[in-house]
Backbone as JSON Lines, residues from 0, in Angstrom:
{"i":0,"aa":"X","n":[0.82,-1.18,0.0],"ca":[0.0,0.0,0.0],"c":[0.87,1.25,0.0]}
{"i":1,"aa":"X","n":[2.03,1.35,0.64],"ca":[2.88,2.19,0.67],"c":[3.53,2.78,-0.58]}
{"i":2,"aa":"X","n":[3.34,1.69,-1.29],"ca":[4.31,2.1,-2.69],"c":[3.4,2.74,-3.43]}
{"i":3,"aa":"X","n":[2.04,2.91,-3.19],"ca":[0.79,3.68,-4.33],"c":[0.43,4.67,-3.21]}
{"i":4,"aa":"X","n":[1.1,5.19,-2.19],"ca":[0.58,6.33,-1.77],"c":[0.63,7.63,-2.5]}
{"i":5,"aa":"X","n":[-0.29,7.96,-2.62],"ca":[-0.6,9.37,-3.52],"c":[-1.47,10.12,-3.92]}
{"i":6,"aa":"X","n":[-2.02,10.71,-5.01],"ca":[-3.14,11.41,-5.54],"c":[-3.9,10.16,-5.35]}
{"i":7,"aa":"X","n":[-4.1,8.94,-5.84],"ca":[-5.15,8.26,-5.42],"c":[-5.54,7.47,-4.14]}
{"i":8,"aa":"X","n":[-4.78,7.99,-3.33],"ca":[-5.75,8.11,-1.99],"c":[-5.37,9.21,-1.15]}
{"i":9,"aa":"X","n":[-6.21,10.24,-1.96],"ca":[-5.77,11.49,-1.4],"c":[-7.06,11.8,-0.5]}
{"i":10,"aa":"X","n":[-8.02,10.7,-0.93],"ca":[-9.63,10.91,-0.25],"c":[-9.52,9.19,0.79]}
{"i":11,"aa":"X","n":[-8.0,8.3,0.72],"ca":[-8.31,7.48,1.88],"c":[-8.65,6.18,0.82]}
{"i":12,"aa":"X","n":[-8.56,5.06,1.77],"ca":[-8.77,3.84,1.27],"c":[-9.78,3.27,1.54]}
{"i":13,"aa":"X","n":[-11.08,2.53,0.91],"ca":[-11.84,1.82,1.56],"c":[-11.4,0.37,0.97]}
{"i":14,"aa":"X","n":[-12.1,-0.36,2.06],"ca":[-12.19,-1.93,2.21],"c":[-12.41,-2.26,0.29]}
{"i":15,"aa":"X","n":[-13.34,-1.81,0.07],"ca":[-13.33,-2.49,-2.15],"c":[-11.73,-2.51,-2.62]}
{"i":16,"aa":"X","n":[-11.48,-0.76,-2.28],"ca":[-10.11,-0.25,-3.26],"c":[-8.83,-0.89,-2.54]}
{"i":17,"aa":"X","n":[-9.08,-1.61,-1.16],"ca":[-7.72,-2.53,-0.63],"c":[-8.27,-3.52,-1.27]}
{"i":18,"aa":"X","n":[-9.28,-4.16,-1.14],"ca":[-9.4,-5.73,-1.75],"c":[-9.24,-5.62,-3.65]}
{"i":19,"aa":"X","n":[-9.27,-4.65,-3.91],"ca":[-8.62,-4.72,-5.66],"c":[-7.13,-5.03,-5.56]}
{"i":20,"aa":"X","n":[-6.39,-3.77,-4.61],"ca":[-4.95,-3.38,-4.39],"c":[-4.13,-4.61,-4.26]}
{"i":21,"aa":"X","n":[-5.05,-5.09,-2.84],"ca":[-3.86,-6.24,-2.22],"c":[-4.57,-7.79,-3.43]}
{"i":22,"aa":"X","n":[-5.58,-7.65,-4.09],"ca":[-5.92,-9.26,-4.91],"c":[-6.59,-9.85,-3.41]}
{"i":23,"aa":"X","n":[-7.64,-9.43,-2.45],"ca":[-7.81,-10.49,-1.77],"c":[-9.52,-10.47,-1.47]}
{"i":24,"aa":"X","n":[-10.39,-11.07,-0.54],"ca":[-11.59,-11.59,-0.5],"c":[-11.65,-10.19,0.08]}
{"i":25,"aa":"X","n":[-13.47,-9.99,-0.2],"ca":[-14.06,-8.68,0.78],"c":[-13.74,-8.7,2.05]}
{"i":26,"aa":"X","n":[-14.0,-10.1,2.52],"ca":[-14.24,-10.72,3.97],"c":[-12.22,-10.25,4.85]}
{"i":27,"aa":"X","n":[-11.26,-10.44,4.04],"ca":[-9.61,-10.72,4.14],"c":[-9.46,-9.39,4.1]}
{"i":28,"aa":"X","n":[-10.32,-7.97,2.88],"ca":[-9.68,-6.47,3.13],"c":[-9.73,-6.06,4.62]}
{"i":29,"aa":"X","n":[-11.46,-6.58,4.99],"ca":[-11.64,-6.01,5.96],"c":[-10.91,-6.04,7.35]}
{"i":30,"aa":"X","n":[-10.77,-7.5,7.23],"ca":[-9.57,-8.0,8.42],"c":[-8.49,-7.35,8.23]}
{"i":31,"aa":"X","n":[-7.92,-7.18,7.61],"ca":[-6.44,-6.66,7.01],"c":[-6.53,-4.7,7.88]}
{"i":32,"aa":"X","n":[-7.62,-4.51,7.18],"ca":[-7.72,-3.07,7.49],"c":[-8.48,-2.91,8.86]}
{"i":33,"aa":"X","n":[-8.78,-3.74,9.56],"ca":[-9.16,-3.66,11.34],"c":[-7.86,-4.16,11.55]}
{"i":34,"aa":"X","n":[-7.22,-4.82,11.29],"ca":[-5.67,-5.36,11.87],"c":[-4.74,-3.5,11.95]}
{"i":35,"aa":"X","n":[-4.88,-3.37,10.66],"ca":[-3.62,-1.79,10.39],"c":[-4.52,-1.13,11.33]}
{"i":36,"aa":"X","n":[-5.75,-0.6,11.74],"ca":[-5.74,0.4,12.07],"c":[-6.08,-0.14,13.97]}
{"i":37,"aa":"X","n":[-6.09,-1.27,14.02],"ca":[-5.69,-1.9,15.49],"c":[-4.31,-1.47,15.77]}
{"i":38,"aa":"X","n":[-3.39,-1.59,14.94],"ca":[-1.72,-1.29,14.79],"c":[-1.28,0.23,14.95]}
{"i":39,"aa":"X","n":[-2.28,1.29,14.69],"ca":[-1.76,1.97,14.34],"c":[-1.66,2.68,13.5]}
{"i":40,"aa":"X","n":[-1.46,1.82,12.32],"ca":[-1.25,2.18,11.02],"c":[-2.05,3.15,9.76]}
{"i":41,"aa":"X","n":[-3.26,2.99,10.6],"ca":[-4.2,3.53,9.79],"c":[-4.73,5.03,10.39]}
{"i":42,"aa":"X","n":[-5.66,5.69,9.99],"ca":[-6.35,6.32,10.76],"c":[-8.01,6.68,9.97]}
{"i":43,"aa":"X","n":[-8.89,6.0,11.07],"ca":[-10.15,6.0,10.64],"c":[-10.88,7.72,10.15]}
{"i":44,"aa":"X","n":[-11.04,8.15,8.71],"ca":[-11.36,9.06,8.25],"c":[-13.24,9.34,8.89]}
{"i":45,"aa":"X","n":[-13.46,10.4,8.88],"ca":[-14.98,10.6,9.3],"c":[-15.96,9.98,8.43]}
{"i":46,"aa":"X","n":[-16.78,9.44,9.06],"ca":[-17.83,8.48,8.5],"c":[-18.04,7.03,8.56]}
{"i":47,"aa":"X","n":[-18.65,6.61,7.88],"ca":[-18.58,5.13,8.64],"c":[-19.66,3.8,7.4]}
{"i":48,"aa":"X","n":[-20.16,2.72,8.06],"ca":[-20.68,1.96,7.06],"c":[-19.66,1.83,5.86]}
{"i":49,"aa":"X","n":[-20.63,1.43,5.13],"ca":[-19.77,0.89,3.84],"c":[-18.71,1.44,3.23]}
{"i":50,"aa":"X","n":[-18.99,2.93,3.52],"ca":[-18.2,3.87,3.13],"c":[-16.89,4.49,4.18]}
{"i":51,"aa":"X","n":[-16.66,3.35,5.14],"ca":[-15.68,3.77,5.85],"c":[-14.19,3.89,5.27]}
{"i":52,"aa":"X","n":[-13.41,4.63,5.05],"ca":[-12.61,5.33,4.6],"c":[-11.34,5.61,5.61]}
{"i":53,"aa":"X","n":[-9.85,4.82,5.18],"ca":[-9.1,5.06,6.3],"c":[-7.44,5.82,5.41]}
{"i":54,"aa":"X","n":[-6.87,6.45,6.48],"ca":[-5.83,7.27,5.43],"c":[-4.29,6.17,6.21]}
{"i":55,"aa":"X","n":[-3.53,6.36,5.61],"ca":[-1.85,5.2,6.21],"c":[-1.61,6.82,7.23]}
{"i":56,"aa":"X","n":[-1.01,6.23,7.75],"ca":[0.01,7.12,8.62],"c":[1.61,6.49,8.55]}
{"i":57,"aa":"X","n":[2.19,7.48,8.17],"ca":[3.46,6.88,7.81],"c":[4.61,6.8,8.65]}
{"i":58,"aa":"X","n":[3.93,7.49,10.02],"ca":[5.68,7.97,11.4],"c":[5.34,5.97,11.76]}
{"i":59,"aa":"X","n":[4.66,5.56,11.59],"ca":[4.26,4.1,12.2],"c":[4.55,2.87,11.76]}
{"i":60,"aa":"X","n":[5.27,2.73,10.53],"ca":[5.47,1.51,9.2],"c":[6.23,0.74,10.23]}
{"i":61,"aa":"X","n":[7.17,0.34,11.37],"ca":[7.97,-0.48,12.23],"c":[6.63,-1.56,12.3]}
{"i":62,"aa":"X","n":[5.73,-1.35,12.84],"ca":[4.82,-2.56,13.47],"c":[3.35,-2.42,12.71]}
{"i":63,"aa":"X","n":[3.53,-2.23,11.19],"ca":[2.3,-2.22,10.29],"c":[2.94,-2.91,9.11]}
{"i":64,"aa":"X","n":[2.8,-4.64,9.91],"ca":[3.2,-5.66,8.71],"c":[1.62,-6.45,8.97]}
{"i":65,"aa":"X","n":[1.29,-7.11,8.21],"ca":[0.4,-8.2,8.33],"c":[0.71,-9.24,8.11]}
C-alpha cells in the first residue's frame, strides 16, 4: 500500500479499493484493514458503514506488517 501512496488516496482507502490493491476476498480487506488500524497504522477518516474510509500514517510503518 505504501508504494501507491498518492493522488489516489488522497480521499483514503476503503475496504473495495484494498481488496482490488492487495488481490484479496471482501471478507480478508476487511480484516487486514481492522488489523492496520488496530496497529496503528491507519487512521479512521470521518464516516462510517460501507463507506468507511481510512488514510496510512506513515511515522508508524515499524509494526504495520500483516
Amino acid at each position: 500500500m505504501l508504494d501507491t501512496v498518492g493522488e489516489e488516496f488522497e480521499q483514503g482507502i476503503n475496504a473495495r479499493k484494498y481488496q482490488s490493491l492487495a488481490k484479496v476476498s471482501k471478507a480478508t480487506a476487511t480484516r487486514d484493514l481492522a488489523e492496520l488500524l488496530e496497529k496503528g497504522c491507519l487512521y479512521k477518516l470521518p464516516g462510517g458503514g460501507s463507506s468507511t474510509r481510512y488514510t496510512v500514517l506513515l511515522r508508524r510503518t515499524e509494526d504495520c506488517t500483516l
